[in-house]
C-alpha positions as CSV (number, residue, x, y, z in Angstrom):
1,X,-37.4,24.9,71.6
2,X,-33.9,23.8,72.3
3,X,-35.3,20.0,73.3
4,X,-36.2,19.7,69.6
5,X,-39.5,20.0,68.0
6,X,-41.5,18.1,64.4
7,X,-42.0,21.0,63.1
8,X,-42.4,25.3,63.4
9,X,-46.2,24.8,62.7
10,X,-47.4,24.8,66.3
11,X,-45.7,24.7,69.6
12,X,-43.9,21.7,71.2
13,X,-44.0,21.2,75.1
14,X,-41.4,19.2,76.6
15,X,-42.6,17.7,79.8
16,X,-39.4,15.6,80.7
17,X,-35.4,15.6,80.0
18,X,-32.5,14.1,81.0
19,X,-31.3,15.0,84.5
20,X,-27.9,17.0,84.9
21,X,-25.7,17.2,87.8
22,X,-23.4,20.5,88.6
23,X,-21.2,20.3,91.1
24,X,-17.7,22.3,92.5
25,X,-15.4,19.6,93.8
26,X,-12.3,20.5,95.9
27,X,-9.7,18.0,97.2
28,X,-7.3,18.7,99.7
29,X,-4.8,16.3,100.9
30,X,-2.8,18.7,103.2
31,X,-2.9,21.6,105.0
32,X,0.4,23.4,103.7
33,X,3.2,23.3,101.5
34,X,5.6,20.5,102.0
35,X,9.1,19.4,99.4
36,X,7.6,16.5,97.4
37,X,11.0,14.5,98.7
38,X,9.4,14.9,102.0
39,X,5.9,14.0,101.1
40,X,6.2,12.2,97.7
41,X,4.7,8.7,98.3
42,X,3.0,9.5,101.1
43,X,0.4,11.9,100.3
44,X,-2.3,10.6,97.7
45,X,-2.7,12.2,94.4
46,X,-5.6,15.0,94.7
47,X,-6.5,13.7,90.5
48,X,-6.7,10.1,91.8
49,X,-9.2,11.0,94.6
50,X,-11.0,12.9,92.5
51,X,-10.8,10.4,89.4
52,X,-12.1,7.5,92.3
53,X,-15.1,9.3,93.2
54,X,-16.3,10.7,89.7
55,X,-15.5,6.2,88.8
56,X,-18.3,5.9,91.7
57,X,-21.3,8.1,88.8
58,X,-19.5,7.2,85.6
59,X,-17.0,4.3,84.3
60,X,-14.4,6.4,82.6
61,X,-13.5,3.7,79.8
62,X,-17.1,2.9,78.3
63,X,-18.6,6.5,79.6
64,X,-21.8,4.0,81.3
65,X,-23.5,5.8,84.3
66,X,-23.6,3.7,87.8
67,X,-27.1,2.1,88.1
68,X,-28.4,4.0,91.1
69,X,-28.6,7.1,88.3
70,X,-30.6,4.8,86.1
71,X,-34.7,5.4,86.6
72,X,-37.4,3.3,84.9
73,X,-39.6,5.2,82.0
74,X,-43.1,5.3,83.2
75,X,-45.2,3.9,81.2
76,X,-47.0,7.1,80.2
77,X,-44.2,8.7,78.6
78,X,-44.2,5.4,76.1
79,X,-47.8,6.1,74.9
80,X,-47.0,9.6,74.7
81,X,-44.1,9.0,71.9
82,X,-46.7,6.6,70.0
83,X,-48.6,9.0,69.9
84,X,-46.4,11.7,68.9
85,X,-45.0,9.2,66.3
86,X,-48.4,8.3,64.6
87,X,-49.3,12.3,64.7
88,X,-46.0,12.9,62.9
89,X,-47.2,9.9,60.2
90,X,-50.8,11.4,59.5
């Protein structure tokens, strides 16, 4: 029910959604403690890393997910929302 239904007159299947992606990132750029005037300069940001490789899924200023995340709608699916559509006009 939480994919959305027409109506509370019959029950609603949904047979696709939009894929999700969990993940628990860690960065570590050194192995112990060290006075930033020792290291400052030197060592790369951990948030930059990290920023870099979530840049690689998702442009961070227009939000657009990289292509290779992009799939095709099969055909099927298209007739299936005509359907749905012309079911919901009757």
């Amino acid at each position: 029910m939480d994919s959305g239904t027409l109506d509370y007159e019959r029950i609603w299947v949904t047979n696709s959604l939009r894929g999700m992606l969990a993940a628990t990132v860690r960065v570590d750029v050194l192995t112990e403690g060290i006075h930033s005037g020792d290291a400052s300069g030197v060592v790369p940001s951990p948030f930059r890393i990290l920023r870099q490789l979530l840049s690689r899924i998702e442009d961070e200023l227009t939000g657009e997910i990289h292509q290779d995340f992009q799939v095709d709608i099969p055909p099927n699916r298209y007739k299936e929302m005509y359907d749905l559509v012309e079911a919901k006009g009757q």
